[in-house]
N, C-alpha and C positions, 0 to 999 in steps of 0.2 A: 641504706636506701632500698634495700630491697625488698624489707619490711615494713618500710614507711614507718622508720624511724625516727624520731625529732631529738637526737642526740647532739649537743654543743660541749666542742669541743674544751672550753670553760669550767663546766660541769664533770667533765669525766676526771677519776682518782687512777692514775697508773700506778700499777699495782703489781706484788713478782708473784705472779702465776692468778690463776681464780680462786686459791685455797685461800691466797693473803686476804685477796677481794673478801671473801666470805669471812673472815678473822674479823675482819678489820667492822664490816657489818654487825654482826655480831656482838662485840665488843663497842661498837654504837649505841645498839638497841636493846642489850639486855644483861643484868646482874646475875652475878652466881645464885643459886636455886628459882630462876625464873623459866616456866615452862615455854617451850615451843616445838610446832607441830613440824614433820616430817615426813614426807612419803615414807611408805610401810611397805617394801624393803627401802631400804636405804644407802648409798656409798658409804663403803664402811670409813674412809676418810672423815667423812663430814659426820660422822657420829663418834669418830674420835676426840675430832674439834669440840664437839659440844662436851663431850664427858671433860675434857680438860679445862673448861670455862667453867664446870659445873653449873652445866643447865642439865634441866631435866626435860625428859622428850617424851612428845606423844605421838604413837603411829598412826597414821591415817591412812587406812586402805588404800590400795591400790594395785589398778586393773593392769596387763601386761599390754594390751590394746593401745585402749583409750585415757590410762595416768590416774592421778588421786580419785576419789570420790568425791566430789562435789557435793552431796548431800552429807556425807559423814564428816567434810571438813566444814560444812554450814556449822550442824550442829557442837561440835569440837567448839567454835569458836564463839557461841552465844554468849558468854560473858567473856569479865575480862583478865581469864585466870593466862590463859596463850600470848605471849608477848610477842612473836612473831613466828612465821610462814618462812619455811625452806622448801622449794619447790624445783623440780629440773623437768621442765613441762615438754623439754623436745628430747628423745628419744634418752630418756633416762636410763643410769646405772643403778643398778643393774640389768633392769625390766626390761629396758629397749621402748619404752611407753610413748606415745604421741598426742598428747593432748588436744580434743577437738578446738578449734577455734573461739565456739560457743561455750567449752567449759572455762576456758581462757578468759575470756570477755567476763564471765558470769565468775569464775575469781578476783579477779580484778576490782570488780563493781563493789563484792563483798564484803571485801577486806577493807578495802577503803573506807566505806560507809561504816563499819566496827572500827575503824582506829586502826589497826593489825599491818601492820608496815610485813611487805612480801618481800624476803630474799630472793633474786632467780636468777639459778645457775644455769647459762644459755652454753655453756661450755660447748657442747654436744650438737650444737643448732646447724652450724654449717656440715655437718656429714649427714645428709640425705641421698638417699637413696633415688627418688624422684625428679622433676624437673623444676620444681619451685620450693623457695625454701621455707619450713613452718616459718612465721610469726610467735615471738616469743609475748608472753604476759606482758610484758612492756609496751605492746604497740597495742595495748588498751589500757594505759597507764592514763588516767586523766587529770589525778592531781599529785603526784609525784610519789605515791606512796610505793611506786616499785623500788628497789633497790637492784640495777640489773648487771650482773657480772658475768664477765666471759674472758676467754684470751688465745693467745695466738700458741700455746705451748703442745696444744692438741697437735693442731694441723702444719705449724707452721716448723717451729722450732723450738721444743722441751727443754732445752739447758740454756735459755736464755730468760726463761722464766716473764716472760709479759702479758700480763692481763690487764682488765683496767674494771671499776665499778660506775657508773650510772648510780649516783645514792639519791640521787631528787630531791625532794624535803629535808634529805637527812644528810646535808653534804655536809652544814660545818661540824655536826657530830661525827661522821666518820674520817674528816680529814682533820679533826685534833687525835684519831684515834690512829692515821698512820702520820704522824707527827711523833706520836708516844712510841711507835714501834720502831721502821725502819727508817723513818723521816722523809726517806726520797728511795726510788728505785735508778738502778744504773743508767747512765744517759747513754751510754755507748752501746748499750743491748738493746737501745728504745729507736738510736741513729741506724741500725744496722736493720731492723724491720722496718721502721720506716723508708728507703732508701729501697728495700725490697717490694715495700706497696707501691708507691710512688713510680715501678718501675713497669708496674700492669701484670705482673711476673705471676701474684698469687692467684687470681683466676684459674689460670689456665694450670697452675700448680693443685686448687683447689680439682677442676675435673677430672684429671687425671687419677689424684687420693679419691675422690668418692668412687669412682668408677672400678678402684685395686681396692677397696674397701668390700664395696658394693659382690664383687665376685669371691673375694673371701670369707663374708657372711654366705654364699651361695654354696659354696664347696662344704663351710662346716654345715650346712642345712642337709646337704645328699648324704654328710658321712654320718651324720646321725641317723637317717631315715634306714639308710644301707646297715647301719652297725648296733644300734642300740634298741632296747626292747620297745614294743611298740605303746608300750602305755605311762611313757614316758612323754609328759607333756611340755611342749615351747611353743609356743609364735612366733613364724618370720617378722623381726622389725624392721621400721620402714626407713631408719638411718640410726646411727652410733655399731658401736663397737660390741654390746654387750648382748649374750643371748644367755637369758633364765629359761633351766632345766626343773622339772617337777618332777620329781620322782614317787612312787608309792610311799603313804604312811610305811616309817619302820625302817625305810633306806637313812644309812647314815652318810653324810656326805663328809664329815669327821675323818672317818675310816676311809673313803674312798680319797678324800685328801691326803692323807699320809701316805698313803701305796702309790699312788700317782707322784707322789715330792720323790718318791725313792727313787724312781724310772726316769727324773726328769720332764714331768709331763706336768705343766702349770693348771691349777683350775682355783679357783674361789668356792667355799664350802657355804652356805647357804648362814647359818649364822653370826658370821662377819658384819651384815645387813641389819641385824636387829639389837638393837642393844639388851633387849632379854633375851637374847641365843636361839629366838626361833628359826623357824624356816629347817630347821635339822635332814629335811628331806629334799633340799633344795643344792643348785650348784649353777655357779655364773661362768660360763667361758666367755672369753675374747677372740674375735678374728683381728684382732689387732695385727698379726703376725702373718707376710706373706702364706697362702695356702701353696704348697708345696708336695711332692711324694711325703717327704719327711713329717711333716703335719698329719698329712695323714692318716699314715705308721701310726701316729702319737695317738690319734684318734682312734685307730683299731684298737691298738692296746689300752686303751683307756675305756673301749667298749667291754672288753673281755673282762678288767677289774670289774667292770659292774655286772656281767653274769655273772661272776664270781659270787658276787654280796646277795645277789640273788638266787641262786642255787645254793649257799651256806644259811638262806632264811626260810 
């Protein structure tokens, strides 16, 4: 509703977690060596998934602002070699990206009119930062050709695993496709969030996480400003969890991975994201993790590895 969502309950596939959702799509829409397009970085999860289905991917640019390019994914998609569109248009992993509303609309329209069935992973969509929540691709979906997946494991509860898919046109294909798999998802983990919606409980559960979220993205914003060289590029995002580091051609973030795993100090190496190993100069942190004294520690000394790689270049 807050999107102005036309979802029926009828329609929706419960699903264990949003990785299933996205499997299960997937496995709807497309055969081993069939290409499909991707945000360019990418969750390295969901380019695992594709490497195990054996599809092959195409990166489609994209901005840490404003999400894909709209003009590069026009073009990408002019014939009809691209079987489908994997998109995470609100505040994407790694980028943290926010898709203008107009680029949303204006993919939407595209794809559609091409045939090109759009996977959208809205995973991310309730952690804003803001007062209103984006609108996902879905709420310019006009003939079913979104496929929209999201779930409660983010925000709600992760070892219970529920998500669900919005597959539109494409329901009786994805629901012979989790028939084929898990056949059903657990009803007693579906009773137990239900029971916790139904109680009005997640709202005010939800303000509280974006708000502990919200200030945890703040704190790693000052320790980077405070600790790390100055030409080291990020953008404050406007909701999720993920902030992308740019570092100078020639940084490895390989290297700076490994000395970081020694100390206990977690980060994502920029190649992970790319199924040809790019990005090498890149690196994803998470404020997922209360910001603390102890984080911060973790943050200095994670600063000091990188004058390190850069006084050693």
């Amino acid at each position: 509703m807050e999107w102005g969502g036309q979802l029926h309950p009828e329609q929706l596939i419960v699903t264990q977690g949003t990785i299933e959702a996205l499997n299960l799509a997937l496995r709807a829409l497309t055969r081993p060596g069939d290409v499909v397009a991707v945000e360019s970085p990418a969750y390295f999860s969901l380019l695992f998934t594709l490497k195990v289905l054996g599809l092959r991917v195409v990166e489609i640019p994209t901005d840490p602002v404003s999400g894909i390019s709209v003009d590069a994914l026009e073009l990408a998609t002019r014939d009809s070699a691209i079987k489908a569109v994997i998109l995470v248009p609100n505040f994407s992993n790694p980028l943290g990206a926010l898709m203008p509303d107009a680029a949303k609309e204006k993919v939407a329209d595209m794809l559609a009119e091409r045939g090109i069935p759009l996977i959208e992973d809205d995973v991310y969509g309730e952690f804003y930062y803001g007062r209103q929540r984006p609108r996902p691709i879905k709420a310019f979906d006009r003939s079913g050709n979104v496929l929209y997946c999201a779930s409660l494991t983010k925000d709600v509860a992760p070892g219970l695993r529920i998500g669900w898919i919005d597959p539109g046109r494409y329901r009786n294909q994805v629901e012979v496709q989790k028939y084929l798999s898990t056949h059903s998802t657990p009803t007693l983990n579906q009773a137990v969030l239900a029971r916790f919606l139904e109680s009005g409980a997640y709202p005010r559960h939800m303000r509280r996480l974006r708000r502990a979220i919200a200030s945890q993205m703040q704190g790693l914003l000052q320790g980077l400003t405070q600790h790390f060289p100055a030409d080291v590029q990020y953008t404050a995002p406007q909701g999720g969890f993920a902030l992308w580091l740019v570092f100078p051609q020639g940084f490895d973030s390989l290297v700076l991975h490994q000395q970081a795993r020694q100390e206990g100090i977690g980060l994502a190496p920029g190649p992970l994201f790319s199924p040809r190993g790019g990005y090498r100069h890149c690196v994803r942190l998470s404020c997922a993790a209360a910001w603390t004294p102890e984080q911060h520690a973790r943050l200095l000394r994670l600063s000091q590895l990188v004058w390190q790689q850069y006084r050693s270049d």
